[in-house]
N, C-alpha and C positions, 0 to 999 in steps of 0.2 A: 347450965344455961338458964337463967332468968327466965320466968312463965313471959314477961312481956315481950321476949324478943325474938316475935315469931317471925319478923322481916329477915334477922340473920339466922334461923331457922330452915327457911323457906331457900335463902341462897346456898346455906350449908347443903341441902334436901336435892334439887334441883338443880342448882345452880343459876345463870343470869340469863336474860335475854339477850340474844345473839346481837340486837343493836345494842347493846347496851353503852361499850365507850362511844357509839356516833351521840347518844342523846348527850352521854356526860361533855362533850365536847363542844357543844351546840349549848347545853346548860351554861358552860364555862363563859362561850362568847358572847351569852345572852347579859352575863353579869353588867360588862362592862356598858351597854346600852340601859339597863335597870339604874347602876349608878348616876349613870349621866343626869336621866330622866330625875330622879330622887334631889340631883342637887340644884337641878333648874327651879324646882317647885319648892325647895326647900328655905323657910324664912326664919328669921329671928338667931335663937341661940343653934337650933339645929343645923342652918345654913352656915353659918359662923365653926361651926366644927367641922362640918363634911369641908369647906374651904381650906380651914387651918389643912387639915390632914392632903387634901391635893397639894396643896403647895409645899408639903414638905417633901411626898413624893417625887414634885416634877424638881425643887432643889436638889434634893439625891441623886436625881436623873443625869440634871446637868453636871454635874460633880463628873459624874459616870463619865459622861463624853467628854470632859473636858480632860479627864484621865486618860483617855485614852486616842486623844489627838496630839499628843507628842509620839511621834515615830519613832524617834530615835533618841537618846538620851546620853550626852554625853560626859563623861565624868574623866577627871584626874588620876589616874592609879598614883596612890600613895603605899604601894607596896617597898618591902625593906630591900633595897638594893644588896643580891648578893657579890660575892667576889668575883670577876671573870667578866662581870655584866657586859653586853653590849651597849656601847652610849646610845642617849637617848638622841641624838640628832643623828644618828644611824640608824632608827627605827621610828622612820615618819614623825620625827622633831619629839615626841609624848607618846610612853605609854598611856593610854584611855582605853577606857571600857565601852563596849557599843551593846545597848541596852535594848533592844527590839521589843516595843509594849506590844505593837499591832503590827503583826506581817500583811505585806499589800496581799495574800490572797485572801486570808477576811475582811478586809476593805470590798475590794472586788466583789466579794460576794455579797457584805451590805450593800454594796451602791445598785447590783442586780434587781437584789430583794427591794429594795425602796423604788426603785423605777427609775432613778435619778441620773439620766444619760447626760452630755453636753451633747449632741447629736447636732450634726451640720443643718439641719433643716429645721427649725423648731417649730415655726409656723406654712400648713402645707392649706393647697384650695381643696376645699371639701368638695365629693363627687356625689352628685343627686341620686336619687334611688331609679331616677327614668335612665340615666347616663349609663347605671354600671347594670342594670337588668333591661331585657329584651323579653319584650311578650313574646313566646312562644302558641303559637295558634295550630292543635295536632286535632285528627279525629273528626268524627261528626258530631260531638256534642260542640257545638261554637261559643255556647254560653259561659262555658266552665273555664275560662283562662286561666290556669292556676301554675301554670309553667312558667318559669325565669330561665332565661341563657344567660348566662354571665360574659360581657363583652370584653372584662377585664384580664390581664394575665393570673394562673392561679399557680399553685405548687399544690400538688396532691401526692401520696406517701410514694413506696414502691410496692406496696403490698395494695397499692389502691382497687379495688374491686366495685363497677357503676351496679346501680342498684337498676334494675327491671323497668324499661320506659313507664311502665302503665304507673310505677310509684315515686321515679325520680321528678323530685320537684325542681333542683337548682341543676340544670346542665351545664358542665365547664369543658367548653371545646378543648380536644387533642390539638389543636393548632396553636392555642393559647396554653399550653401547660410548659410552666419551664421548670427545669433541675439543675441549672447551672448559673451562675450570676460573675459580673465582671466586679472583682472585690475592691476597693484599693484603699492599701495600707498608707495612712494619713502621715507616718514620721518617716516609711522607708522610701516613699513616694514611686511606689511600686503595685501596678496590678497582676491581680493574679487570678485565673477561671475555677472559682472554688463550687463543690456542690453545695445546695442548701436542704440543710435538713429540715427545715419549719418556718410558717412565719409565727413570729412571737407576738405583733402587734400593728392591726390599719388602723390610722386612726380616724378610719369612717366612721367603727363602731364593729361591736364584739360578732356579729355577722358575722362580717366580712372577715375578721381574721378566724372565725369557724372554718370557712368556706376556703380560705389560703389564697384569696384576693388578695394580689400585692399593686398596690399603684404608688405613686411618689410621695415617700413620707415615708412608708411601713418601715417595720423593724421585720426583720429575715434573721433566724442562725443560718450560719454560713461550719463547714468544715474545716479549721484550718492544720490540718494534723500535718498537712502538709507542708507548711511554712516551717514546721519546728519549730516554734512558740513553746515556750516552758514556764511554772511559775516559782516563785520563789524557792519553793520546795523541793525543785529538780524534776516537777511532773510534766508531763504533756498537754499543754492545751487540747481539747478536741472540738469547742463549739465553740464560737463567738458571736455575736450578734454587728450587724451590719444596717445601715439605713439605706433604706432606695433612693437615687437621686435625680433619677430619672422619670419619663413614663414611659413603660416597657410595650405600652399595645400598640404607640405610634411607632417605636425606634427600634422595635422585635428583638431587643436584649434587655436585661435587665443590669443597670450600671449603679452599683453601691461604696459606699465609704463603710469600712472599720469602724467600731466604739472602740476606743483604747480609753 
C-alpha cells in the first residue's frame, strides 16, 4: 500500500461508518440537483456542452421508451415446413411469433411508481384545517389549546396502540374509524366489502394521509385476495388501490371505485 493512501488504510483498519451507504445515497441524489444548478448558470462554450450532452441523454431516453411501447410484436414464421405439417388455415390462418417486450405487470408497477392513475375523481373540494380538526379544550390550563379531534373518518392499523392523553396531540374517534370499504370493480360492475390495509394518498396534504384521514378523493389499498385477481404471471393479486367516492362522515360507509 502506497504511504499516501491512508483513507484506504483507515477503512481496511476500522472499517466504515455505520451511515455510511445513507450519506453515499444522499451524495448520489444531491448530484442530480448540482447538475441542474451547474447548467442554469452555465454560459458560453460550457453551457453549449453541458446541453449537447443532456440532449443526447434525454434522445437515448426516448429511444428507450419508444422501445419498449410495442407490447406485442408480431411476426411471420418463415420456418421450413416439415412433412405431415398441419395446414396453416387449421392453426389460426398463420403461424406467428408473439414477442412480449413488456409484460403488463411491469407496466403496472411503472404506472404505480409514477403516480399516474386515470382515477374517477380527478379534481376533489379541498377541506379547511377549521373543517377537519376540532379544538379540543381538556384540563385547567385553558390557555394551552394544543388538542385537534379529527371530525373526519380515519383507518388506523390493527396493531394500533393510543398514545397517553397527557401526549396525544391528534385524537381520532373509535366511532369514526373504518376497516372495511364498499369497493366496486369498474369492468365487472360489481361491488364487493373489502378490508383496507392503508390509505396511500388525501389529497389535502401529506398530514392527513400520516394520520389515515380518508374523505372524498383519497386513494385507499383495498385487499383483494379475495376476488382472485391474478397477474400475468399466474400470481395473486393481494392489494390494490381504490378511490373514495364518497364522504364517508356524512353517509357512515365508505363507497370506492377500483384502479384498474
Amino acid at each position: 500500500m502506497a504511504q499516501g493512501n491512508y483513507m484506504e488504510r483507515n477503512k481496511r483498519d476500522y472499517g466504515l461508518r455505520f451511515d455510511h451507504d445513507v450519506k453515499q445515497r444522499k451524495l448520489k441524489a444531491r448530484q442530480a440537483h448540482k447538475h441542474s444548478k451547474k447548467a442554469q448558470k452555465s454560459l458560453g462554450l460550457e453551457g453549449k456542452k453541458i446541453a449537447k450532452k443532456n440532449y443526447a441523454q434525454k434522445a437515448q431516453m426516448r429511444k428507450t421508451l419508444a422501445m419498449h411501447e410495442e407490447s406485442t410484436i408480431r411476426r411471420k414464421a418463415d420456418d421450413n415446413v416439415r412433412d405431415g405439417a398441419v395446414p396453416a388455415y387449421l392453426l389460426d390462418r398463420d403461424n406467428t411469433n408473439r414477442a412480449k417486450i413488456l409484460s403488463n405487470t411491469i407496466k403496472q408497477k411503472r404506472k404505480e411508481k409514477a403516480g399516474k392513475w386515470d382515477v374517477p375523481l380527478p379534481k376533489v373540494r379541498p377541506v379547511a384545517e377549521e373543517e377537519m380538526f376540532k379544538v379540543v379544550r381538556t384540563g385547567k390550563r385553558k390557555t394551552k389549546q394544543w388538542k385537534r379531534m379529527v371530525t373526519k373518518t380515519t383507518f388506523v392499523g390493527p396493531d394500533f396502540t393510543r398514545k397517553p392523553p397527557k401526549y396525544e396531540r391528534f385524537i381520532r374517534p373509535t366511532g369514526l374509524r373504518f376497516t372495511k370499504a364498499h369497493v366496486t370493480h369498474p369492468e365487472l360492475k360489481c361491488t364487493f366489502n373489502l378490508e383496507i390495509i392503508g390509505v396511500k394518498k388525501n389529497p389535502n396534504g401529506p398530514m392527513y394521509t400520516s394520520l389515515g384521514v380518508m374523505t372524498r378523493g383519497s386513494i385507499i389499498e383495498v385487499n383483494v385476495s379475495e376476488l382472485g385477481l391474478v397477474t400475468p404471471a399466474g400470481k395473486v393479486v393481494w392489494g390494490k388501490y381504490a378511490q373514495v367516492t364518497n364522504n364517508p362522515e356524512n353517509d357512515g360507509c365508505i363507497n370506492a371505485v377500483l384502479l384498474v
